[in-house]
C-alpha positions as CSV (number, residue, x, y, z in Angstrom):
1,X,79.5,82.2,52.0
2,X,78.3,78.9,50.4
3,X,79.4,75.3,51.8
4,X,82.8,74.8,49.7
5,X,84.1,78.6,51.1
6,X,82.8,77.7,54.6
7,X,84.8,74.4,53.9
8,X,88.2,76.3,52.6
9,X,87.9,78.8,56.0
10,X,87.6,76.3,58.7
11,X,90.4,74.5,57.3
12,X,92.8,77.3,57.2
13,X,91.6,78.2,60.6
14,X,92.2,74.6,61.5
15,X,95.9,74.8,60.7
16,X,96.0,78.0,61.5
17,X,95.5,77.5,65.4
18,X,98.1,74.3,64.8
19,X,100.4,76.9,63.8
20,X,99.7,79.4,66.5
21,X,100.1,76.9,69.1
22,X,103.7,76.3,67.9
23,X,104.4,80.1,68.1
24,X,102.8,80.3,71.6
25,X,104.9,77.1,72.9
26,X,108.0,79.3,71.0
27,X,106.9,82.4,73.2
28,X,107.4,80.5,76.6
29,X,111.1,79.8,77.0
30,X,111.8,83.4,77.6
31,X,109.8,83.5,80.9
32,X,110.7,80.6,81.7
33,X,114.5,81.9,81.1
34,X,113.9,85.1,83.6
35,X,112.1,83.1,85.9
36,X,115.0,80.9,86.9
37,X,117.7,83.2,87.0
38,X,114.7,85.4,89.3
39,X,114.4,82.5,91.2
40,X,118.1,81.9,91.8
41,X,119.0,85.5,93.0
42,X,116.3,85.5,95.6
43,X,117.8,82.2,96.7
44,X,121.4,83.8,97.0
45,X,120.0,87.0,98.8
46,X,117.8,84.5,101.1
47,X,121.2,82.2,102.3
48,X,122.6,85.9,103.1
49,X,119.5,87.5,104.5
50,X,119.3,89.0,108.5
51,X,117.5,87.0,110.5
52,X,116.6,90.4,112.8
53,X,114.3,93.1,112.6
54,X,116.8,95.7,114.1
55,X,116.8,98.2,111.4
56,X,114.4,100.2,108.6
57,X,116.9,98.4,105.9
58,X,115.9,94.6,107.2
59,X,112.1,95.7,107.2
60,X,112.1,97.0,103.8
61,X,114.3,93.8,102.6
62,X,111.9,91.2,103.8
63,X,109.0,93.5,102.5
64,X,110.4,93.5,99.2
65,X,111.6,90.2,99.2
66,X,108.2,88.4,99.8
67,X,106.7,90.8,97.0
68,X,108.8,89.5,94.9
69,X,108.4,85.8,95.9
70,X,104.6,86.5,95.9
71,X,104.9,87.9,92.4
72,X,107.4,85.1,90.7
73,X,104.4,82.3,92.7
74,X,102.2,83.9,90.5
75,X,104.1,83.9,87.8
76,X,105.3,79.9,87.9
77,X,101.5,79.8,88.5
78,X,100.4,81.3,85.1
79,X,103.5,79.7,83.1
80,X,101.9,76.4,84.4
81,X,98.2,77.6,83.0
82,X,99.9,78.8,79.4
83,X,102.1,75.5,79.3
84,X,100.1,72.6,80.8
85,X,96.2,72.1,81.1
86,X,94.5,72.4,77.1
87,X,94.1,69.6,75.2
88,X,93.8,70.3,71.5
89,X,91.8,68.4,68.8
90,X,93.9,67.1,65.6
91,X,92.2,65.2,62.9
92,X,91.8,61.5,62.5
93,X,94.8,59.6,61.1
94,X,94.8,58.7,57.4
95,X,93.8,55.3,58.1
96,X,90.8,56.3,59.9
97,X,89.6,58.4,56.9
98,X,90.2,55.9,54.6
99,X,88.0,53.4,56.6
100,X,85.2,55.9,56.8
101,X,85.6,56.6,53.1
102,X,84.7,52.6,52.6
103,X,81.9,52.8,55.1
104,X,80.6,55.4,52.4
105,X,81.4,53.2,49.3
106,X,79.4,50.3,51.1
107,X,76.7,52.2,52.2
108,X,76.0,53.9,48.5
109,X,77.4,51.2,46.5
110,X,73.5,50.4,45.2
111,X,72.9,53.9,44.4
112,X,73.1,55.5,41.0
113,X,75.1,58.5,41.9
114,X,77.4,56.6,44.5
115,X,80.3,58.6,43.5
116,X,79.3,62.2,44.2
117,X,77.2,60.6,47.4
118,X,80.7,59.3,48.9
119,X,82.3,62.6,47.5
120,X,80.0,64.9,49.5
121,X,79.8,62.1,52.6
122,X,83.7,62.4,53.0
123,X,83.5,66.4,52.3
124,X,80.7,66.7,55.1
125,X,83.1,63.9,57.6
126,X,86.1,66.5,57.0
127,X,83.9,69.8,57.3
128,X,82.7,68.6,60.8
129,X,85.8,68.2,62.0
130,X,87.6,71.4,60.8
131,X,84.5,73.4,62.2
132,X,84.5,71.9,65.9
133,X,88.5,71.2,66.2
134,X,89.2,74.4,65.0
135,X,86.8,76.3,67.4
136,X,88.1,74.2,70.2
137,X,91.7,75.1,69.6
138,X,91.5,78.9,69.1
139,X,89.6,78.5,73.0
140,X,92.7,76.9,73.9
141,X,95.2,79.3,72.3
142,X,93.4,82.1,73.5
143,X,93.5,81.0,77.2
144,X,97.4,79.7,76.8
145,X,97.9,83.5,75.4
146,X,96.2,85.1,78.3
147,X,97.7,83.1,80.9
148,X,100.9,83.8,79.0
149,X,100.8,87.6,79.1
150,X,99.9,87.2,83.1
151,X,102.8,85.4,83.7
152,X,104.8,87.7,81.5
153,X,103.6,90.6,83.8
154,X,103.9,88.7,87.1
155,X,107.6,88.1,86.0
156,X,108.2,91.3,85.3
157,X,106.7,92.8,88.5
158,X,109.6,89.8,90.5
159,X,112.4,91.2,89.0
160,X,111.6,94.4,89.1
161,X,110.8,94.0,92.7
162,X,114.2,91.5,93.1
163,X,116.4,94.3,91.8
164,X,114.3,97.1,94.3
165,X,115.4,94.4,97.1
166,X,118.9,94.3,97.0
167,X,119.5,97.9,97.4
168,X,118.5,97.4,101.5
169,X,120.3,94.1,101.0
170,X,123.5,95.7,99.7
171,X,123.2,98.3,102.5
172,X,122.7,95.6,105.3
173,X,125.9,94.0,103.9
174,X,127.8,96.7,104.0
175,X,126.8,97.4,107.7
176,X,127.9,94.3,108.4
177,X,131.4,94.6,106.8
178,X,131.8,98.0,108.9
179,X,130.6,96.5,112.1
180,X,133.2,93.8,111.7
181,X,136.0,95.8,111.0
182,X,136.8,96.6,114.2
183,X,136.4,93.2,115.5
184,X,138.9,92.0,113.1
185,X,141.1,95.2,113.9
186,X,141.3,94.4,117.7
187,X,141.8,90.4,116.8
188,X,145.0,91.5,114.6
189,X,146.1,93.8,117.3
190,X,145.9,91.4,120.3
191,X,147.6,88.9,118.1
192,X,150.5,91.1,117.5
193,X,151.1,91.8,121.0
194,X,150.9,88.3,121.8
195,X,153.6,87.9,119.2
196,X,155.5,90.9,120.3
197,X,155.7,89.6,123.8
198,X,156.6,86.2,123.0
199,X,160.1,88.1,120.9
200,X,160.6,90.3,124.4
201,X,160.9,86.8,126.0
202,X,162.7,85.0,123.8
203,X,165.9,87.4,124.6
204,X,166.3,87.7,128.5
205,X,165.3,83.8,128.2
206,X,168.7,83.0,126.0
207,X,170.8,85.9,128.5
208,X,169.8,83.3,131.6
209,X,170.5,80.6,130.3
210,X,174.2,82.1,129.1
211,X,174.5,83.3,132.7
212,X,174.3,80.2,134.5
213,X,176.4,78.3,132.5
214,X,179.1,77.1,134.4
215,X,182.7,77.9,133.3
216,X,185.0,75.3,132.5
């Protein structure tokens, strides 16, 4: 490849990687979708959780439920790796060019063949930059693609484990719904009688009182 098809690649790369980044920031608001609503039903299964170890079902819902915390850490962990940290190169602004371009004119303003001296000054100033800003980018859009795919998996392994936690969970609440049935029976029972004595009492009550009324 000679200098002008060297000069035509690292450009496209250049924009290239400015268009892969785009995609790539596309690409995050799924996880970052998942891992909220992950977050939030741990959080609802955590303000129900037992607070003992009296049964297999608690121990294998607190196992499960700090795998799958462990695994969504790791996953806010690598969304922040794929999001934040990378700071890409972009050319310099118009102006800028244009004052180089006069730097050029005033340097080779003496010389015979000024023209095609500023011509291949400014061609060299751009091929510079689309060779070492586009090989600085595609580092960074690799590394915000791998750190993406990790917390892709690390998602995928919370809710996976999230929805393998509240199968114990569902069982512990439903212990706890049979275990206070008979409570509430026995409340509603001891309440009736209370009621049912207070109707037995009302009647022999009204009786006494007709019975010592005197007559006129």
């Amino acid at each position: 490849m000679n200098q002008d098809q060297l000069f035509l690649f690292y450009e496209k790369l250049y924009f290239q990687e400015l268009d892969r980044r785009e995609k790539l920031s596309a690409r995050l608001n799924v996880p970052l979708a998942v891992m909220v609503a992950t977050v939030g039903f741990l959080s609802f299964m955590l303000n129900n959780a037992p607070t003992e170890l009296s049964s297999v079902a608690h121990c294998f819902f607190w196992a499960l439920f700090l795998f799958a915390c462990g695994a969504s850490v790791a996953g806010a962990w690598f969304f922040k790796s794929s999001w934040f940290g990378h700071t890409d190169k972009l050319l310099p602004t118009a102006n800028a060019t244009e004052a180089y371009r006069q730097q050029l004119i005033d340097l080779y303003q003496n010389y015979e063949e000024e023209a095609q001296l500023v011509e291949d000054g400014l061609k060299k100033y751009l091929y510079d930059y689309y060779k070492e800003f586009s090989s600085v980018n595609t580092v960074n859009n690799d590394a915000r693609a791998y750190h993406l795919y990790l917390a892709t998996y690390a998602i995928t392994v919370a809710v996976l484990f999230a929805f393998v936690t509240f199968i114990p969970y569902f069982f512990i609440k439903h212990e706890g719904a049979q275990n206070d049935k008979p409570y509430a029976t026995a409340t509603t029972a001891s309440s009736s009688e209370k009621r049912e004595g207070g109707r037995s009492q009302s009647p022999s009550t009204t009786n006494t009182s007709s019975a010592t009324k005197p007559l006129r």
